[in-house]
C-alpha positions as CSV (number, residue, x, y, z in Angstrom):
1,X,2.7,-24.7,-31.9
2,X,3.7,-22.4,-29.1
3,X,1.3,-20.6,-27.5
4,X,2.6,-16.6,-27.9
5,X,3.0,-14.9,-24.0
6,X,-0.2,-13.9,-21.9
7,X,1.0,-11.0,-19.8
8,X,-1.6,-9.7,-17.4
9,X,-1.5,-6.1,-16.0
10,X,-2.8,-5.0,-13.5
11,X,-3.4,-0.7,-14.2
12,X,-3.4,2.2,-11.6
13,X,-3.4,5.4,-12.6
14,X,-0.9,7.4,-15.3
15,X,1.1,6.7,-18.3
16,X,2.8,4.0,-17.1
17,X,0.2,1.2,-18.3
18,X,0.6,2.5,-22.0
19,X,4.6,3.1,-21.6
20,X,4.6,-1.3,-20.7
21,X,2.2,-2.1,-23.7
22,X,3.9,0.1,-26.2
23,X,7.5,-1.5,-25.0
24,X,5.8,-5.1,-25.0
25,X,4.7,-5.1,-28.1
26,X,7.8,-4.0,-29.4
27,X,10.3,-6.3,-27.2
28,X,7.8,-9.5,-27.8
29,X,5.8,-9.2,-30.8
30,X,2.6,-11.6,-30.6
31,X,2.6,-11.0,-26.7
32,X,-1.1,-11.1,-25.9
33,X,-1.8,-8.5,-23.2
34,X,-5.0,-8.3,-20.5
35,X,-5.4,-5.6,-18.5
36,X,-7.4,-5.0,-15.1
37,X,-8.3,-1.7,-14.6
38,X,-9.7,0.1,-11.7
39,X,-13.0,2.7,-11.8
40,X,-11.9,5.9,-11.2
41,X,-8.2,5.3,-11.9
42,X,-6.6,3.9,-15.5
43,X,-6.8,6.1,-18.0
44,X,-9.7,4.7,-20.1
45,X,-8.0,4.9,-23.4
46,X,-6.0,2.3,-21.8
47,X,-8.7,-0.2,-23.3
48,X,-8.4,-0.2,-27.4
49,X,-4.6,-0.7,-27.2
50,X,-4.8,-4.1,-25.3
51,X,-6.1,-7.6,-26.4
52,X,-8.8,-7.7,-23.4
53,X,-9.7,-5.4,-20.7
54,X,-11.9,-5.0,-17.4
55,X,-12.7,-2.6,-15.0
56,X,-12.9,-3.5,-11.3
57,X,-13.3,-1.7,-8.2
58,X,-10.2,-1.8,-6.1
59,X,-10.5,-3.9,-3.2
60,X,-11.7,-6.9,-6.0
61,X,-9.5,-9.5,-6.2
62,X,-11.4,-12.4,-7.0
63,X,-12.7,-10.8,-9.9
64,X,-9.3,-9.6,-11.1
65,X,-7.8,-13.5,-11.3
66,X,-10.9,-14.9,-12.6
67,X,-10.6,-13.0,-15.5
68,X,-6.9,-13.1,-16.0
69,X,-7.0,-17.4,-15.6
70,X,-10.0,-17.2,-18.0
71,X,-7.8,-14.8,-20.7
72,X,-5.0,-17.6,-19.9
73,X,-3.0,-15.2,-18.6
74,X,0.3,-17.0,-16.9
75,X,2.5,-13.7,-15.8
76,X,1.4,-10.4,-14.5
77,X,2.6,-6.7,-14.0
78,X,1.8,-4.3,-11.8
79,X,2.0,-0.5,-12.4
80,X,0.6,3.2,-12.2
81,X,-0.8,4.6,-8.6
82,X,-3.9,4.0,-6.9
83,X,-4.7,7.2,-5.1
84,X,-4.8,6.9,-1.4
85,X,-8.5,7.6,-1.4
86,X,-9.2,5.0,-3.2
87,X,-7.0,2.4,-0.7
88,X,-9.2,3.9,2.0
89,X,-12.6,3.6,-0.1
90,X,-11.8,-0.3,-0.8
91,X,-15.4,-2.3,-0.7
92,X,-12.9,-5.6,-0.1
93,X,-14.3,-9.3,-1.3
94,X,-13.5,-12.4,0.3
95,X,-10.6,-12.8,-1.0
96,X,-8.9,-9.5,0.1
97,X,-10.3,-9.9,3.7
98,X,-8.5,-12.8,4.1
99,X,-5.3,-11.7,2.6
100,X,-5.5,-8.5,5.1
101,X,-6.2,-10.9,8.2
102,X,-2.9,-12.8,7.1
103,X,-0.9,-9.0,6.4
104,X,0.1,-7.8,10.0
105,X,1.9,-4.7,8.9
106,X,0.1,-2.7,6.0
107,X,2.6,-1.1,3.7
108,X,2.6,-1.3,0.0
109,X,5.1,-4.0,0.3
110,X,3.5,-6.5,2.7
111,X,-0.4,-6.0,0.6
112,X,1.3,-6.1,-2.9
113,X,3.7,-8.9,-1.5
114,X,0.8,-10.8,-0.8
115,X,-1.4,-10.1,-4.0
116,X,1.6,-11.6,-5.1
117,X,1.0,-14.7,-3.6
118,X,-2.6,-14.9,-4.4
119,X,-1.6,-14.5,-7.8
120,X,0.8,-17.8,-7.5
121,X,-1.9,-19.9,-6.1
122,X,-3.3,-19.3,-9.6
123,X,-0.6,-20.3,-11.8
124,X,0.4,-16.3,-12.3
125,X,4.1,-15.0,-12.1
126,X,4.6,-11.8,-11.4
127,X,7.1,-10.0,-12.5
128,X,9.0,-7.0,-12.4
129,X,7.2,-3.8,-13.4
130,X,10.5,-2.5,-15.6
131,X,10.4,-5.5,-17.9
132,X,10.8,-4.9,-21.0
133,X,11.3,-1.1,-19.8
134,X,15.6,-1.0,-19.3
135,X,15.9,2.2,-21.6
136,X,13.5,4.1,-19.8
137,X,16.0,3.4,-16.6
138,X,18.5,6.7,-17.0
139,X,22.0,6.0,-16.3
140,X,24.2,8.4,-13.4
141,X,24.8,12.3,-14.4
142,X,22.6,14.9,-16.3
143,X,19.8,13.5,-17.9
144,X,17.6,16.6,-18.7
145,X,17.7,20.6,-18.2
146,X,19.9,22.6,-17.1
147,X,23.1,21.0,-15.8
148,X,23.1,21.4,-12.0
149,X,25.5,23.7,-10.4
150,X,27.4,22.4,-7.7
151,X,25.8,23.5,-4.7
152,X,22.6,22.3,-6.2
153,X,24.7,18.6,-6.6
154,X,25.4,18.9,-2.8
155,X,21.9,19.3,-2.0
156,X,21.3,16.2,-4.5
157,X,23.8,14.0,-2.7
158,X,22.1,15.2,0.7
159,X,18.8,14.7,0.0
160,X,19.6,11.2,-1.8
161,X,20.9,10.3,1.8
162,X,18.3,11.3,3.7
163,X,15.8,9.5,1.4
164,X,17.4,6.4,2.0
165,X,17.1,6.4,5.0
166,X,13.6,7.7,5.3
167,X,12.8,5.1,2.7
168,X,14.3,2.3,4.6
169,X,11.9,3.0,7.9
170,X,8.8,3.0,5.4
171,X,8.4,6.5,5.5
172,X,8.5,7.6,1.9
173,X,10.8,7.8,-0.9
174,X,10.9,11.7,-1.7
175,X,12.2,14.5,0.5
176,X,12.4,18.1,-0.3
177,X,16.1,20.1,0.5
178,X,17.0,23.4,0.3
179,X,20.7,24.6,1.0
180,X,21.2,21.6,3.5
181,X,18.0,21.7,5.1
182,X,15.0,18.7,4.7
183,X,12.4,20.6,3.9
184,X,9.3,18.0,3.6
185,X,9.5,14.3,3.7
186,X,6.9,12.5,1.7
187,X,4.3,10.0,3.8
188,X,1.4,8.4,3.1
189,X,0.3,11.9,0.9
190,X,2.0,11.3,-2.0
191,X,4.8,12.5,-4.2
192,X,3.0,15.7,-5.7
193,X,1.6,17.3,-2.3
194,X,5.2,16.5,-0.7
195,X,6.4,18.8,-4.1
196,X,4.0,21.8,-3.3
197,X,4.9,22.0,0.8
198,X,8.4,21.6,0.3
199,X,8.3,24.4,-2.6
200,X,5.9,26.5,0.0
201,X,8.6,25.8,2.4
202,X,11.6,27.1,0.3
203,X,10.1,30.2,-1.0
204,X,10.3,28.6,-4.4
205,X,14.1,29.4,-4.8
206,X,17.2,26.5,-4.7
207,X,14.8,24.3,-3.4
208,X,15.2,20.6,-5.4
209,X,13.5,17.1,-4.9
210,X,15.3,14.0,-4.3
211,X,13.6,10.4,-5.4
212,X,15.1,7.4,-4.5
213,X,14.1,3.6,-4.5
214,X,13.8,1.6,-0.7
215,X,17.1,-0.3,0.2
216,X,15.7,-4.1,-1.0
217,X,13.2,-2.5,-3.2
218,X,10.8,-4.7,-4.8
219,X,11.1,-4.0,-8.2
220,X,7.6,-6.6,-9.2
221,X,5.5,-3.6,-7.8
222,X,7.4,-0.2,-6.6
223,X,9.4,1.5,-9.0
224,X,10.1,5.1,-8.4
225,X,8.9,7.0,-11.8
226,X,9.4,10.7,-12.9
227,X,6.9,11.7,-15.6
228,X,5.8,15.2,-17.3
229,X,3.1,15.8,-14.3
230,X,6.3,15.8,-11.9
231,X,8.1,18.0,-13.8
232,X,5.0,20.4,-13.7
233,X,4.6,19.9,-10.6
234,X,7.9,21.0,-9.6
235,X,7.8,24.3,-11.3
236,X,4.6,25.1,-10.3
237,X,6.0,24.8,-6.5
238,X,9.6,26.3,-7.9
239,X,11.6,23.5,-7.5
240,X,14.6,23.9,-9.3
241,X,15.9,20.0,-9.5
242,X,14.9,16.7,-9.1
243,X,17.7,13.8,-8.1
244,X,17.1,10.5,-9.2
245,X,18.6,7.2,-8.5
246,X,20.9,6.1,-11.6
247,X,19.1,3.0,-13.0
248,X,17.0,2.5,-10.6
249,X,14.0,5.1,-12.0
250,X,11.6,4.9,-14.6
251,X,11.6,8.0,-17.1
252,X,8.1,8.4,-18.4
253,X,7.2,9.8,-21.6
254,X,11.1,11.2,-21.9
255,X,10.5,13.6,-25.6
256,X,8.0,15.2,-23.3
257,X,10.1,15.5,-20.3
258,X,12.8,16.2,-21.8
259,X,11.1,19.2,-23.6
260,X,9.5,20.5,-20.3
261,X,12.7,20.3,-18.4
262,X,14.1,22.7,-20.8
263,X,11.0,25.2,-20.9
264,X,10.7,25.1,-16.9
265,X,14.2,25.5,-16.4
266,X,14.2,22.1,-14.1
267,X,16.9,19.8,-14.3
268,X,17.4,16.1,-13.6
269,X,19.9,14.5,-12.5
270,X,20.9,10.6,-11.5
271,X,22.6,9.9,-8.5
């Protein structure tokens, strides 16, 4: 008898979690899924829609495989945020001090590139965080709101080029543009707070986001996402659109996006 899939995952913060178990137990029925949660961060309603679950605090990494090798687990995903705070407030174990004495440059790359590693010493694959997620990846032109005017595409275009770039030095992945001009470049803050200073900036008129993913991007654990908090967000600071890149960016929760683009009057579009 084969055994049906152990898939392990390993849960930040956000919808994303419950997007991947609703789509895995649709593409794979019988797939046995184990989640890892962290205090203070997955959404605990999270825990009655999976086969086993376990709260740790980040920075615990020995804990988080000896409970996925004891569920049998033999792949992994890794999704949703872990707030900044948090990264700074890690109480590390053994096993995470000597992963960071290996990790010479700390970006989300190198640490999760080498949880990914630890992970393999255990028998664990990971893979990438939009299997079993391809229809949530939108395809190039309008995908909600509005259609964009054109100079609103130009900015688009712009700010998808300036992203790339900013992206490809490790900066961040979202800038902010308004009639040609980079208005805020996200760091180590986060997408939302890049949102609100860039609105601030742009006197909340023509002023549009642009979201792309790093050239080489690492699909097992970074995936750009747009969900219904960005599209708050963006109103809220009176940003008018948000660029994506086609295929390359997970819609979340889309009826509810979709909907909210119409009511805020903010349009998305794939680049």
């Amino acid at each position: 008898m084969s055994h049906p899939r152990t898939i392990g995952i390993i849960a930040g913060s956000g919808i994303y979690p419950e997007t991947f178990v609703r789509a895995a137990r649709k593409e794979s029925p019988g797939v046995k899924l184990v989640v890892v949660g962290f205090d203070n961060e997955t959404r605990p309603d999270l825990a009655p829609q999976v086969d086993s679950f376990l709260s740790v605090r980040v920075g615990q990494l020995s804990k988080l495989i000896k409970f996925f090798v004891k569920e049998g687990v033999t792949e992994a995903v890794m999704m949703g945020q872990i707030s900044p705070k948090n990264l700074f407030d890690l109480r590390p174990d053994l096993r995470i001090l000597m992963l960071l004495a290996r990790v010479k440059k700390r970006n989300a790359e190198t640490l999760f590139g080498a949880i990914g590693e630890e992970l393999s010493k255990d028998g664990i694959t990971l893979l990438s965080a939009v299997t079993f997620l391809e229809e949530h990846l939108p395809s190039a032109g309008h995908v909600a709101g509005p259609v964009v005017k054109p100079r609103t595409l130009e900015d688009l275009q712009y700010g998808f080029e300036i992203a790339k770039t900013t992206s490809s030095l490790d900066i961040g992945q979202s800038v902010v543009i308004r009639h040609g001009t980079v208005l805020a470049v996200e760091a180590f803050e986060g997408t939302n707070k890049c949102i609100r200073r860039g609105g601030e900036l742009g006197k909340k008129k023509d002023t549009v986001l642009v979201k792309v993913s790093k050239p080489n991007q690492d699909f097992r654990f970074d995936v750009p996402v747009v969900g219904p908090d960005t599209i708050r967000t963006c109103a809220e600071a009176g940003l008018c659109a948000i660029g994506i890149e086609a295929g390359k960016t997970l819609l979340l929760d889309k009826e509810n996006v979709l909907k909210l683009c119409m009511e805020k009057k903010v349009s998305i579009h794939a680049l």
